[in-house]
SEVO-979137 format. One line per field, with one value per atom (N, C-alpha, C, CB): residue in one letter; x, y, z; residue number from 0; chain. Coordinates in steps of 0.02 Angstrom, whole numbers, padded with zeros to 5 digits, always signed. Glycine has a CB too. Layout:
BEGIN
aa: (a,...)
u: (X,...)
v: (Y,...)
w: (Z,...)
i: (NUM,...)
ch: (A,...)
//
This chain:
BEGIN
aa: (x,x,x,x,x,x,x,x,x,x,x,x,x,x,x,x,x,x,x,x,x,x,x,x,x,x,x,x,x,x,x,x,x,x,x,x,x,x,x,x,x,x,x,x,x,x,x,x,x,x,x,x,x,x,x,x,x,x,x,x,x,x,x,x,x,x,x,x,x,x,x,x,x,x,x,x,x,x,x,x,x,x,x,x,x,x,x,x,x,x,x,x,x,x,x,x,x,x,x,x,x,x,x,x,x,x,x,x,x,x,x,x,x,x,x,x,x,x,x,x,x,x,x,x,x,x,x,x,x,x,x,x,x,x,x,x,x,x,x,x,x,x,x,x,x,x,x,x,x,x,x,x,x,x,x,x,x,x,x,x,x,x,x,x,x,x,x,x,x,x,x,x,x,x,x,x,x,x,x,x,x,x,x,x,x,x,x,x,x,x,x,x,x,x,x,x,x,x,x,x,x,x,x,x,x,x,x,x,x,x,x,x,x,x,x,x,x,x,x,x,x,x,x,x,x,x,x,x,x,x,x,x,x,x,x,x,x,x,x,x,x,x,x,x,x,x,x,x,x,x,x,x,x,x,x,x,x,x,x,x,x,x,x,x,x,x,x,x,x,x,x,x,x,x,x,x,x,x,x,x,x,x,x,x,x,x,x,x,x,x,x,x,x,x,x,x,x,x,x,x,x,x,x,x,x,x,x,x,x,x,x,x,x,x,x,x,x,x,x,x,x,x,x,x,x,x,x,x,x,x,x,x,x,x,x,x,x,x,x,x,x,x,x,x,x,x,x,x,x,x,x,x,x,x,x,x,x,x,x,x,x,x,x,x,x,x,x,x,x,x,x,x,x,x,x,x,x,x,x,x,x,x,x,x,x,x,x,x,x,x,x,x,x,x,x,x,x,x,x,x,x,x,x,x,x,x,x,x,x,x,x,x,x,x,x,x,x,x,x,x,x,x,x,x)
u: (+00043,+00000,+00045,-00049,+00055,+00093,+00041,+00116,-00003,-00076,-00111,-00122,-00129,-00180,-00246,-00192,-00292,-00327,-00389,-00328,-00424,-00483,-00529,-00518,-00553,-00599,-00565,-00623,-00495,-00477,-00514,-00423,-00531,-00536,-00629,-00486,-00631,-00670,-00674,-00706,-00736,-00716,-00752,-00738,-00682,-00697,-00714,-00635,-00742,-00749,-00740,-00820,-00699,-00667,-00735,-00590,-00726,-00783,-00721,-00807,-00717,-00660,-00695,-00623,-00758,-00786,-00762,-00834,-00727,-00725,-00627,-00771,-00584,-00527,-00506,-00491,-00438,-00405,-00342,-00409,-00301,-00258,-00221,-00241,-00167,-00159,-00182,-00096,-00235,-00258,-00329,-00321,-00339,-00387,-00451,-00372,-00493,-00556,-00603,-00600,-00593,-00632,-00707,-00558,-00762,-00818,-00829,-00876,-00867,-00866,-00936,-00858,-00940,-00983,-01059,-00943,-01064,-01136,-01163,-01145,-01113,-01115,-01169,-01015,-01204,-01242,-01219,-01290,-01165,-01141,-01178,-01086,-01169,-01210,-01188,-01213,-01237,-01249,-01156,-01350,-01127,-01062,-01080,-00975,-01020,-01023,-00971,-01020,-00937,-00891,-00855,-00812,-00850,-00802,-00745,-00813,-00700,-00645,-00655,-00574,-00634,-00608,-00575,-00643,-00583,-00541,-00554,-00457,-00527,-00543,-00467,-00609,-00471,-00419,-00456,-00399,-00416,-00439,-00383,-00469,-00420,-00358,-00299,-00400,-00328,-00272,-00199,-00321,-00240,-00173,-00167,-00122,-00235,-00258,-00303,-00294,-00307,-00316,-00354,-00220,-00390,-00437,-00413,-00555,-00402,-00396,-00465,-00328,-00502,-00545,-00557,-00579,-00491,-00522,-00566,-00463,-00563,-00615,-00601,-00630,-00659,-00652,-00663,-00726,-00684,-00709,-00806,-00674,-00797,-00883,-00911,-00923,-00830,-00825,-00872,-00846,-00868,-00876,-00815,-00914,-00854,-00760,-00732,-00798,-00675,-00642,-00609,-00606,-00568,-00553,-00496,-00600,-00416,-00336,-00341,-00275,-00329,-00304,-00238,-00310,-00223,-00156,-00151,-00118,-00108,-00081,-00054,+00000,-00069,-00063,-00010,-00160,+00034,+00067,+00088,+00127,+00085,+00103,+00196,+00048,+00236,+00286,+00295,+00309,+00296,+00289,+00238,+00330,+00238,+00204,+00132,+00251,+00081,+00042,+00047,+00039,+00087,+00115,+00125,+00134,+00075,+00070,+00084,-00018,+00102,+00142,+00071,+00246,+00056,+00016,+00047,-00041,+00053,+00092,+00022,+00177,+00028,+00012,+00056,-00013,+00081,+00131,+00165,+00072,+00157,+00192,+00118,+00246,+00079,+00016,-00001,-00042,+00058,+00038,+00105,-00058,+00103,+00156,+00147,+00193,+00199,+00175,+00156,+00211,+00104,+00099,+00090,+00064,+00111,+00125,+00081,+00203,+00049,+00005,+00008,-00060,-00012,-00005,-00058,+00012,-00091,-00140,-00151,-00140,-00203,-00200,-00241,-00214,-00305,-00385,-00413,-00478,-00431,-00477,-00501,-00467,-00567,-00633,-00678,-00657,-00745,-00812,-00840,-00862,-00829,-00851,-00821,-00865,-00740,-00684,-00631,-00645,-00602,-00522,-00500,-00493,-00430,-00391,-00327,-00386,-00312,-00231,-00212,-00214,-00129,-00101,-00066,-00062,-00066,-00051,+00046,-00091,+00110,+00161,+00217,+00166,+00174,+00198,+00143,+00236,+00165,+00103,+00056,+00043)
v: (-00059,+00000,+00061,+00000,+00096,+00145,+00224,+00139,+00227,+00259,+00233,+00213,+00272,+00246,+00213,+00287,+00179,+00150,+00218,+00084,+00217,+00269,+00285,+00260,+00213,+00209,+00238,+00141,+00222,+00284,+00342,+00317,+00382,+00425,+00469,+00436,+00455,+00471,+00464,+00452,+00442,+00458,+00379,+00535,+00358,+00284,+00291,+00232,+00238,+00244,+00166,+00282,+00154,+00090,+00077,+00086,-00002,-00062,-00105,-00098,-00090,-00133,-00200,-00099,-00197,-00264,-00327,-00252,-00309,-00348,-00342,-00303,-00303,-00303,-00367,-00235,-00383,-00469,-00443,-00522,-00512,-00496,-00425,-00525,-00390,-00322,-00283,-00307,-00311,-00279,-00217,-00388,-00167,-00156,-00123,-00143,-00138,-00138,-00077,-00191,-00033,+00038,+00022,+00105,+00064,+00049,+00105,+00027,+00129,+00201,+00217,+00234,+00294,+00314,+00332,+00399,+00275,+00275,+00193,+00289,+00174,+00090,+00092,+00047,+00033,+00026,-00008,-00009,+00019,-00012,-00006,+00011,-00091,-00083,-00013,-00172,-00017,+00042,+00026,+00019,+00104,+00098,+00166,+00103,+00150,+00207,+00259,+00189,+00253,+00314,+00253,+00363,+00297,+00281,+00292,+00261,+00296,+00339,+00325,+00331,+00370,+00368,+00404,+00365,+00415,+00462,+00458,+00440,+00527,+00533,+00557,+00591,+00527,+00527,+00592,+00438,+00639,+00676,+00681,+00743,+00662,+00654,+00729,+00649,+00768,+00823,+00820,+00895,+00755,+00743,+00760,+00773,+00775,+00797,+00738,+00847,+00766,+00693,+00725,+00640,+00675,+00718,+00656,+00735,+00645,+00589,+00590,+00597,+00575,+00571,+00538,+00579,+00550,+00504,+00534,+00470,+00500,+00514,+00562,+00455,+00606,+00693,+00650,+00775,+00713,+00710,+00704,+00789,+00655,+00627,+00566,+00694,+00547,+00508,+00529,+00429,+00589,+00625,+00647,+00676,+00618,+00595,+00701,+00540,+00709,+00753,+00749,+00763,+00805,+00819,+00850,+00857,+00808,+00819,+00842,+00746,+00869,+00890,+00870,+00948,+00836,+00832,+00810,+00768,+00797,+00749,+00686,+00789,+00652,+00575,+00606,+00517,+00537,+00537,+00461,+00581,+00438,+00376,+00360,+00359,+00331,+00319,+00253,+00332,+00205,+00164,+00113,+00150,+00055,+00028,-00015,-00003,+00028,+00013,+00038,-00036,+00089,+00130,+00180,+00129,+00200,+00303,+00304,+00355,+00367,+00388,+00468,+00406,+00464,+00525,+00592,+00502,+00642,+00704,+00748,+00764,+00758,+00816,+00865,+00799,+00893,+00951,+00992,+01021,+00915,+00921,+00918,+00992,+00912,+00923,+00864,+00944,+00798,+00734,+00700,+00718,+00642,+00615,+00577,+00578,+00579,+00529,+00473,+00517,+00441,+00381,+00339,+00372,+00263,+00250,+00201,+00231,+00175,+00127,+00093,+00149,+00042,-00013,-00013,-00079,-00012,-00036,-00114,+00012,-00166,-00215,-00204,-00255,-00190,-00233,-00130,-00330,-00116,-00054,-00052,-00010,-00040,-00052,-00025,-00109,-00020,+00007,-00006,-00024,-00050,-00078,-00078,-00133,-00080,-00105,-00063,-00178,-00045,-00027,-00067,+00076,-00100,-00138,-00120,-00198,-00086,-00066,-00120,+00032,-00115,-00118,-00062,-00170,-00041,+00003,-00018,-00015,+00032,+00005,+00052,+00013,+00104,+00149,+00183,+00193,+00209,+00272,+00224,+00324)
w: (+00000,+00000,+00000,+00062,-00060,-00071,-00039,-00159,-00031,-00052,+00030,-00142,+00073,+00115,+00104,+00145,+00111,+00094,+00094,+00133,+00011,+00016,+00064,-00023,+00097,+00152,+00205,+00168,+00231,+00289,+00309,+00273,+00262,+00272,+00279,+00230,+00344,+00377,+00451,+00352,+00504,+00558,+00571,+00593,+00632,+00656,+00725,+00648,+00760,+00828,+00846,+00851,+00907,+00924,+00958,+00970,+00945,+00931,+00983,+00823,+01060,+01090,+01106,+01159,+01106,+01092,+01054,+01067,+00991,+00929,+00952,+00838,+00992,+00972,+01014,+00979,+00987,+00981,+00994,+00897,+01024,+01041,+01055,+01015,+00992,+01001,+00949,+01012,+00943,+00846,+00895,+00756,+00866,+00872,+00835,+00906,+00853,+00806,+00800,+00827,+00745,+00733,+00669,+00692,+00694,+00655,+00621,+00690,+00564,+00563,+00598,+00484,+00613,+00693,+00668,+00743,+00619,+00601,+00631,+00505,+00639,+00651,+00725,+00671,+00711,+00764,+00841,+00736,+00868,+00937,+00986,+00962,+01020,+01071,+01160,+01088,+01174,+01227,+01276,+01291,+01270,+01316,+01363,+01267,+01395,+01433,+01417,+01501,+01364,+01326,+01263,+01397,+01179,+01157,+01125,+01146,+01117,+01071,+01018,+01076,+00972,+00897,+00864,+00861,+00813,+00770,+00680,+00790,+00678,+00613,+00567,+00612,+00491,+00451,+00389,+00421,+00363,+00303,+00265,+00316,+00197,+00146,+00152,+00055,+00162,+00166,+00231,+00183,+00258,+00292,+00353,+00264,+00397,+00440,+00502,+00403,+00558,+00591,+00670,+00602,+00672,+00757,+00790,+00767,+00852,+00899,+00942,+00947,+00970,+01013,+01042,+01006,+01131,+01189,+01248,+01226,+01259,+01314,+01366,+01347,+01375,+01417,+01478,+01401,+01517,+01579,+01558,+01628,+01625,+01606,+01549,+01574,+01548,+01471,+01404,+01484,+01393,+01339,+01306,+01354,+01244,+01182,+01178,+01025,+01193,+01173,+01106,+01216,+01082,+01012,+01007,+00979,+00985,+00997,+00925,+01020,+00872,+00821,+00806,+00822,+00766,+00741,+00646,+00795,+00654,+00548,+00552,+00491,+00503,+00490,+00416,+00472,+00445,+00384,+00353,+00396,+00297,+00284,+00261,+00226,+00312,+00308,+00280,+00358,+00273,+00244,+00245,+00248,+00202,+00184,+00243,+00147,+00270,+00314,+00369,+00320,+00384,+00416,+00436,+00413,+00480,+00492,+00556,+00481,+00545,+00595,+00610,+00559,+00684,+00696,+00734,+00736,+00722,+00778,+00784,+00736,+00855,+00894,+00917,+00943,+00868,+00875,+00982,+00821,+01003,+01050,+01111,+01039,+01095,+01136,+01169,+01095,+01153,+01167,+01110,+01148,+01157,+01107,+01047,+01136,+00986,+00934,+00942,+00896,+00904,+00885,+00817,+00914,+00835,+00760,+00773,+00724,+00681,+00694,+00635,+00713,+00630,+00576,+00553,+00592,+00504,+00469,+00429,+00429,+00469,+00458,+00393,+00510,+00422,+00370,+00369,+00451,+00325,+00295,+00262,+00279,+00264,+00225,+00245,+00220,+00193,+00214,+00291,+00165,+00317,+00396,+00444,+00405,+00413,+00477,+00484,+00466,+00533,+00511,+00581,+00503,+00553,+00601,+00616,+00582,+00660,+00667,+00730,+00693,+00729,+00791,+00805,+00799,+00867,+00910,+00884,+01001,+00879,+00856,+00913,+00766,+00944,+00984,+01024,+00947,+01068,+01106,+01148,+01037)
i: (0,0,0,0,1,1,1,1,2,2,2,2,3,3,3,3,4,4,4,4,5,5,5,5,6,6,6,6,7,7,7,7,8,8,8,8,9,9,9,9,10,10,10,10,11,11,11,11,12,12,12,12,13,13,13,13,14,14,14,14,15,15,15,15,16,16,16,16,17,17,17,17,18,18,18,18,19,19,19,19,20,20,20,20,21,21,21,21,22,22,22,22,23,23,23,23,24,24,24,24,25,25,25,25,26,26,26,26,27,27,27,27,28,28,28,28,29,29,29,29,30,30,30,30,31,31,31,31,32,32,32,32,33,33,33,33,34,34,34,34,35,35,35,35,36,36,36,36,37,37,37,37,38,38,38,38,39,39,39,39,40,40,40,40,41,41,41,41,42,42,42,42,43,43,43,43,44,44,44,44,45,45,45,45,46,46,46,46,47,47,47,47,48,48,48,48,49,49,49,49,50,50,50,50,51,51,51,51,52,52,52,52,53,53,53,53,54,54,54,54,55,55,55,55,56,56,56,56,57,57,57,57,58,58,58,58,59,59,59,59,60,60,60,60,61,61,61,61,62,62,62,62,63,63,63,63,64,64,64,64,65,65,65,65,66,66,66,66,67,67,67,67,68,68,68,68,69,69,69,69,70,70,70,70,71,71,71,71,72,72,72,72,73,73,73,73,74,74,74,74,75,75,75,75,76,76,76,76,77,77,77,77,78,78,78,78,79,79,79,79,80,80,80,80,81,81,81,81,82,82,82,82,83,83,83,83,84,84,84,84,85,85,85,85,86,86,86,86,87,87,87,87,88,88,88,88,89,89,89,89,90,90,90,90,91,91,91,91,92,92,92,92,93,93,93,93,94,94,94,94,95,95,95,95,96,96,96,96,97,97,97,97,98,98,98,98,99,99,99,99,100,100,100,100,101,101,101,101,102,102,102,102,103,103,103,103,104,104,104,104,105,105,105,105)
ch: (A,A,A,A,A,A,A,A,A,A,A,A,A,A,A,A,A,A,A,A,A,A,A,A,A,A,A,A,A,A,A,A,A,A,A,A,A,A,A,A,A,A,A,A,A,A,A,A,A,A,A,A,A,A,A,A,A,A,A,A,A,A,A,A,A,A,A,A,A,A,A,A,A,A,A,A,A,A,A,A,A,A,A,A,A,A,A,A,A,A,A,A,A,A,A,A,A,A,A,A,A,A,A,A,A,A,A,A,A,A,A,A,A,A,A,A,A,A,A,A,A,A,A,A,A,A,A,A,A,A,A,A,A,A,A,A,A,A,A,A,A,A,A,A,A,A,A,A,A,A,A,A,A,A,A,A,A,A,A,A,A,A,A,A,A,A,A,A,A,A,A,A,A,A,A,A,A,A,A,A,A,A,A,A,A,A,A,A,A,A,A,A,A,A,A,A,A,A,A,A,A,A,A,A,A,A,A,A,A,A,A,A,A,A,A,A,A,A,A,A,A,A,A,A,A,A,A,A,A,A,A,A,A,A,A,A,A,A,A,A,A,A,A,A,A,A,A,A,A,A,A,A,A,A,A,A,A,A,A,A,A,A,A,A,A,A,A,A,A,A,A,A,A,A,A,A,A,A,A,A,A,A,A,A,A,A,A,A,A,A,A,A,A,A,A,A,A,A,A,A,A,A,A,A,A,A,A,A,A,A,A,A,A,A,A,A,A,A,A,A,A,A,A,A,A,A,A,A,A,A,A,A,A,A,A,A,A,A,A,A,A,A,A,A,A,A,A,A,A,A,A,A,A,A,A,A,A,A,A,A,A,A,A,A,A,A,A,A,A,A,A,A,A,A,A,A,A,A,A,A,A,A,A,A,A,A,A,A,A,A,A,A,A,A,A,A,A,A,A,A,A,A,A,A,A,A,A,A,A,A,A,A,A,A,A,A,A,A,A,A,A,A,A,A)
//
């Protein structure tokens, strides 16, 4: 994958229900999950732009701003220009339903 996968790019929300071993499992935030009590996610925009969203106070999702960048092959690397530290993530499975990373840092 020279190219991030087209479907990236929009906004996911972790489905930790479905995550395995160290893989973990994002739905996009139209998906019908059952009732939680907070969930993270995040969003990818082709311009190279990136929201993190964990969890506030009251477990109401907050909103980190940062950029995704693809370093190699399945492989982004995220910065918050110092507001939080980098993280890197693997991209397993991306598609209309799923996105599967492993966590590679952070």
């Amino acid at each position: 994958m020279s190219e991030p996968p087209s479907g990236l790019f929009r906004s996911w929300v972790h489905s930790y229900e479905e995550d395995h071993d160290d893989v973990r499992v994002y739905r996009p935030d139209d998906h019908p999950f059952p009732p939680a009590r907070g969930r993270r996610g995040m969003e990818f925009a082709p311009d190279g732009t990136f929201v993190d969203h964990p969890l506030g106070r009251g477990d109401a999702p907050a909103a980190v701003p940062g950029r995704w960048r693809l370093v190699s092959d399945r492989h982004i690397v995220l910065t918050f220009g110092g507001a939080r530290p980098d993280r890197e993530l693997e991209i397993l499975r991306c598609d209309e339903d799923e996105l599967h990373v492993r966590r590679l840092t952070g």
